[in-house]
C-alpha positions as CSV (number, residue, x, y, z in Angstrom):
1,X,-8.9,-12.2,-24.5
2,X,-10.4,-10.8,-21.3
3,X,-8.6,-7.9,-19.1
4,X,-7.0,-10.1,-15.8
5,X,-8.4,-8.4,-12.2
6,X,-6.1,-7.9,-10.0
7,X,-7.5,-7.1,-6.5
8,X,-5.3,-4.8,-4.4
9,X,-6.2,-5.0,-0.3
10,X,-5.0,-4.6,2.6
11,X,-5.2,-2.1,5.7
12,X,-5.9,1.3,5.4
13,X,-2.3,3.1,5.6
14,X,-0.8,0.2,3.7
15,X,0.0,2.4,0.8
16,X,-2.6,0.2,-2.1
17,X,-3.2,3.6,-3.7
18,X,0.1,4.4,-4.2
19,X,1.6,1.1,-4.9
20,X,-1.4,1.6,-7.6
21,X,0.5,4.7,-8.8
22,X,4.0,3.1,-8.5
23,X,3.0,-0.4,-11.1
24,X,1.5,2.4,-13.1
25,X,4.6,4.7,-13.6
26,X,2.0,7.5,-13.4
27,X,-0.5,8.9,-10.2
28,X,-3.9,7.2,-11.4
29,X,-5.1,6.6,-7.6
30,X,-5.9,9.3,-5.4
31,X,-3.5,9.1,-1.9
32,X,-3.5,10.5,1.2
33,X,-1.3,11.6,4.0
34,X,-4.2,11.4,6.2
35,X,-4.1,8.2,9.2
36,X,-7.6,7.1,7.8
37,X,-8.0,6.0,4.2
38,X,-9.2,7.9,1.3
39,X,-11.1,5.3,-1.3
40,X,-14.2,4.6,-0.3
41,X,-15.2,1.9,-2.6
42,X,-13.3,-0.1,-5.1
43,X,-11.8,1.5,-8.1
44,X,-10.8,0.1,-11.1
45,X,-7.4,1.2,-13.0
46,X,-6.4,-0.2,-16.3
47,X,-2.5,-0.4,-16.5
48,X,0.0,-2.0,-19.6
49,X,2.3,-4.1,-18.0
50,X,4.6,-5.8,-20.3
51,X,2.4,-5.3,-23.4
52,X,-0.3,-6.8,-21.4
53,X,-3.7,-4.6,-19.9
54,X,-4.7,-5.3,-16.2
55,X,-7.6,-4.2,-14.0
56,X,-6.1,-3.1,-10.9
57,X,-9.3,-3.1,-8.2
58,X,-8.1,-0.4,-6.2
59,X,-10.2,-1.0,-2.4
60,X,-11.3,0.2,1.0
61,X,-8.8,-0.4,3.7
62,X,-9.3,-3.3,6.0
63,X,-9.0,-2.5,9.9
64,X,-10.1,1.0,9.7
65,X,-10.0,2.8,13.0
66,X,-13.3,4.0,14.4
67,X,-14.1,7.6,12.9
68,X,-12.6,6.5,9.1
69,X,-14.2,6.5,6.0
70,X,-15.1,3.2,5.9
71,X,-16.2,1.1,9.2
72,X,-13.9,-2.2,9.0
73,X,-16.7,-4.9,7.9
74,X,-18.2,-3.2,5.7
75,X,-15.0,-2.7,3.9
76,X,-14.5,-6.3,3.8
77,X,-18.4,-6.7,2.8
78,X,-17.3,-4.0,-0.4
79,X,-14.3,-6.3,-1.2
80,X,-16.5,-9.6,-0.9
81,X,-19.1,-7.6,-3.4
82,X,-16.0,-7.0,-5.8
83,X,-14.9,-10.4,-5.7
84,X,-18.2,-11.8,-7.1
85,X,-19.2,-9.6,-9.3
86,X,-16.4,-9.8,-11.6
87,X,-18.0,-11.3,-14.5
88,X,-14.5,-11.9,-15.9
89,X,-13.6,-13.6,-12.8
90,X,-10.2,-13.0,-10.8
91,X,-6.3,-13.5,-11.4
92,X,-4.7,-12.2,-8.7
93,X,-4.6,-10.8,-5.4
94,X,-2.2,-8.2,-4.5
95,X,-2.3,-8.3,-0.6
96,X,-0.3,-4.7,0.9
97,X,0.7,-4.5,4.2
98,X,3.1,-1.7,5.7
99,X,6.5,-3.0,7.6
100,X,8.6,-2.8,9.0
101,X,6.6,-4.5,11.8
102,X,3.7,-6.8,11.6
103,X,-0.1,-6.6,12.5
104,X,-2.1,-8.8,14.3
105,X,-5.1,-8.6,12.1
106,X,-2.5,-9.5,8.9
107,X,-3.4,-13.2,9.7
108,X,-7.1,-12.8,9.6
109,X,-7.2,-10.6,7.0
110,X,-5.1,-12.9,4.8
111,X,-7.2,-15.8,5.4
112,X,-10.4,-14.3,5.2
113,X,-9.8,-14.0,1.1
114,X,-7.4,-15.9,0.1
115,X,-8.2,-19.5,2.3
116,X,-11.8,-18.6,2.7
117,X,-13.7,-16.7,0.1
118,X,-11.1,-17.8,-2.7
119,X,-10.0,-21.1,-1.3
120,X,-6.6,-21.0,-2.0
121,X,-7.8,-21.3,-6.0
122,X,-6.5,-17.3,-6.7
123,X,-2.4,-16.4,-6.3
124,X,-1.6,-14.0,-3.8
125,X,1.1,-11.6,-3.7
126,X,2.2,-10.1,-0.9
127,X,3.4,-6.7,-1.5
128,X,5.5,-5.0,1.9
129,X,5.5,-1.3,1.9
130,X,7.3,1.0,3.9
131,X,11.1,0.2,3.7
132,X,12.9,1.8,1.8
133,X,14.6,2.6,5.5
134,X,16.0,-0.5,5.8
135,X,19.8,-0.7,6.3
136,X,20.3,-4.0,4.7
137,X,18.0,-3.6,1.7
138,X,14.6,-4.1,1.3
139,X,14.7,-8.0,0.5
140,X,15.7,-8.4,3.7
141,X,13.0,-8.0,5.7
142,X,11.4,-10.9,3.9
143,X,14.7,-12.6,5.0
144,X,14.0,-11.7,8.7
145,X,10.5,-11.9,8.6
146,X,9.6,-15.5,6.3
147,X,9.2,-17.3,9.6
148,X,6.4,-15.7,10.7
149,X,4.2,-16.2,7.3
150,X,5.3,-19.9,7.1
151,X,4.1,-20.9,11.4
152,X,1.0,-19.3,10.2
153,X,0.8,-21.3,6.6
154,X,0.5,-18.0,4.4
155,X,2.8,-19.2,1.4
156,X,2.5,-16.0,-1.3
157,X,2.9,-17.0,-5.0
158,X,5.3,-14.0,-4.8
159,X,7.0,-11.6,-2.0
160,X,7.7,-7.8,-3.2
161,X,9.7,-5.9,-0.4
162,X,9.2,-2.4,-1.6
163,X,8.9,1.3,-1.0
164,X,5.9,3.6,-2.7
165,X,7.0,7.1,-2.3
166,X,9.9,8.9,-4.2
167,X,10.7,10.5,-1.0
168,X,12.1,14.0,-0.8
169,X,13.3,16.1,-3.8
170,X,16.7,16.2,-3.2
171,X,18.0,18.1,-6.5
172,X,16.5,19.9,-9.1
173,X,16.9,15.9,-11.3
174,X,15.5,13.5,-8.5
175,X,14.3,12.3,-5.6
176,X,16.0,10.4,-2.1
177,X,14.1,7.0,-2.7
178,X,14.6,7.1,-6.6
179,X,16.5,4.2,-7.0
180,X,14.4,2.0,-4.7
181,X,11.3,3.4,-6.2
182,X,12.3,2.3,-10.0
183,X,13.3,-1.1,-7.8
184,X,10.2,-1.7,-6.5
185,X,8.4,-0.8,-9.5
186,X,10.3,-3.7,-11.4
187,X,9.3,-5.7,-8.5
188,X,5.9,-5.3,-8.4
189,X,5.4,-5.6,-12.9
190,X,7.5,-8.4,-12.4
191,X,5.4,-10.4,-9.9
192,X,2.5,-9.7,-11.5
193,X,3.5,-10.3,-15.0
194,X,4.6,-14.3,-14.1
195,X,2.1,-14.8,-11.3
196,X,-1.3,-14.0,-12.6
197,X,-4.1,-16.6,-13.7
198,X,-4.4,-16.7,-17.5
199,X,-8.1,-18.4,-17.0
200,X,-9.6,-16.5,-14.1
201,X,-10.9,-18.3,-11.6
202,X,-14.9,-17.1,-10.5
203,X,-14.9,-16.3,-6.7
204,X,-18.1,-19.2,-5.8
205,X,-20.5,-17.8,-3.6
206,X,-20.2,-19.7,-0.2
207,X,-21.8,-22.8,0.8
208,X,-22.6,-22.0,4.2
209,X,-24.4,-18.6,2.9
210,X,-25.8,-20.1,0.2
211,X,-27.2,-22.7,2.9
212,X,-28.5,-20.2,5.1
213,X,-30.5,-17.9,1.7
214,X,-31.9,-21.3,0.5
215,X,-33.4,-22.3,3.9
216,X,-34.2,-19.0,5.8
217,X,-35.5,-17.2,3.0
218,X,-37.7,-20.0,1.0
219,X,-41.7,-19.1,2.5
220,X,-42.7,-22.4,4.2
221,X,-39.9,-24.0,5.4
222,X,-40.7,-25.7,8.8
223,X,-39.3,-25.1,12.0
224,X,-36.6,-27.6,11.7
225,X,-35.1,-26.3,8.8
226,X,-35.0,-23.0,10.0
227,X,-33.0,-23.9,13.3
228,X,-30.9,-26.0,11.1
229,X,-30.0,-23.1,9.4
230,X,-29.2,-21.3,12.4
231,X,-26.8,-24.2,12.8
232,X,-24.7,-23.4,9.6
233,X,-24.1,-20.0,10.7
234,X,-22.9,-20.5,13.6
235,X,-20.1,-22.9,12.0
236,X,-19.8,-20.2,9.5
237,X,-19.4,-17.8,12.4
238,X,-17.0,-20.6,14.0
239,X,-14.7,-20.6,10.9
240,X,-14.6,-17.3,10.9
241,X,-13.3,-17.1,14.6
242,X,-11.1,-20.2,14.1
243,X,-9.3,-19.3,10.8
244,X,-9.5,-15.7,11.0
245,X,-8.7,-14.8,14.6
246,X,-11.7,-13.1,14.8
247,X,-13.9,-12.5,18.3
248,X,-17.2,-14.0,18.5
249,X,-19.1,-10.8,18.0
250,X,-16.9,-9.9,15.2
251,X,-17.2,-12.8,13.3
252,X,-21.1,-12.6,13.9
253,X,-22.0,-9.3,12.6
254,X,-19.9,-10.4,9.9
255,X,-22.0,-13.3,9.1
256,X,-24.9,-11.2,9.2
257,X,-24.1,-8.8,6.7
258,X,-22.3,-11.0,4.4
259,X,-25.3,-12.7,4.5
260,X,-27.8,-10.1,3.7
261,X,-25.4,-9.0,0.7
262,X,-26.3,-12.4,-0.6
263,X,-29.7,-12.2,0.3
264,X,-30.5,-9.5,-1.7
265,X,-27.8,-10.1,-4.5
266,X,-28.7,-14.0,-4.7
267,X,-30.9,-13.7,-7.8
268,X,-27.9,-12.3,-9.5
269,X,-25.5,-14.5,-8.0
């Protein structure tokens, strides 16, 4: 039986590194306290949970700030790279976001690899860092906040309301946020235990790249081709602006390198 991957993303500050750590019972990821993120490229983790060995694919943060390690489409271009090169395929996708408020770009981000590069074939679980603050527990932001996910059709497989840091040492035997850190750990083996794929699903490259490589990179193709190609990425580009809440340019030079990923990968793809 092959390891399941289990793809953790999300924006940088999210906490994926440590919510690594916290399903792992043990600091396996490397964090920081730093505003921009510290993983450059995608990391691989093997964890037990429940008698059962996952990859966790720990990756660059999304939405990174100008002046971070990582410029925020090429992040996106590292996680699309992951995605389909995982000969074993994928079984879940572990989508971390920090509360208690939400960001604009969770929409696009969310769509972008779960409706668009996945196509709704891989579960999703959304994993809500941040509050162990929260007066009325952490559930209940998901309580107060479901709403917003269902106008936007984002249904997760399963909802983990969590906190990833012990907090301050407040005795020589423990920490402030002990109890809702051994909470959240259950929460998180939990979802991931009963929400995975048992046959991995392989992330298909996309036709309207795959359109574009097998008409504006094949020697001899007329003229008409060609502009037809042109066509398909703009609707590419379109989808990407319609689904994703992306701006024109964005979606664009998103395209673009997407597209030469595929170009120079499409031999092995």
């Amino acid at each position: 039986m092959t390891t399941p991957n289990v793809i953790v993303f999300g924006e940088t500050g999210a906490g994926k590194s440590s919510v690594i750590n916290l399903i792992a019972g043990f600091d396996i990821a490397p964090i920081s306290n730093r505003p921009v993120g510290c993983t450059f490229q995608s990391t691989r983790y093997t964890v037990d949970i429940g008698g059962v060995l996952f990859n966790l694919h720990d990756t660059a943060g999304l939405d990174e700030a100008k002046g971070g390690t990582v410029a925020k489409h090429d992040a996106i271009v590292q996680l699309y790279t992951l995605l389909r090169r995982l000969n074993t395929g994928v079984s879940l996708l572990v989508f971390c976001m920090r509360g208690p408020r939400i960001k604009e770009s969770c929409v696009k981000n969310w769509r972008l690899f779960h409706e668009i590069i996945c196509q709704r074939k891989v579960p999703i679980v959304l994993a809500v860092t941040g509050l162990e603050n929260e007066e009325n527990g952490m559930d209940y932001w998901w309580t107060q906040n479901k709403e917003y996910f269902m106008r936007y059709e984002m249904y997760p497989n399963g909802v983990a309301c969590i906190t990833a840091t012990r907090g301050k040492k407040m005795s020589r035997d423990g920490y402030r946020f002990d109890e809702e850190y051994a909470e959240s750990q259950f929460k998180m083996r939990e979802a991931i235990r009963t929400v995975y794929l048992r046959t991995p699903w392989q992330v298909p490259t996309a036709e309207w790249f795959k359109e574009i490589i097998e008409v504006s990179y094949t020697p001899g193709k007329d003229p008409e081709e060609i502009r037809q190609s042109r066509l398909v990425l703009g609707s590419a580009t379109e989808e990407l602006v319609k689904r994703c809440e992306m701006t024109g340019e964005e979606a664009k030079d998103l395209a673009r390198k997407l597209n030469t990923f595929q170009y120079f990968n499409h031999y092995d793809l």
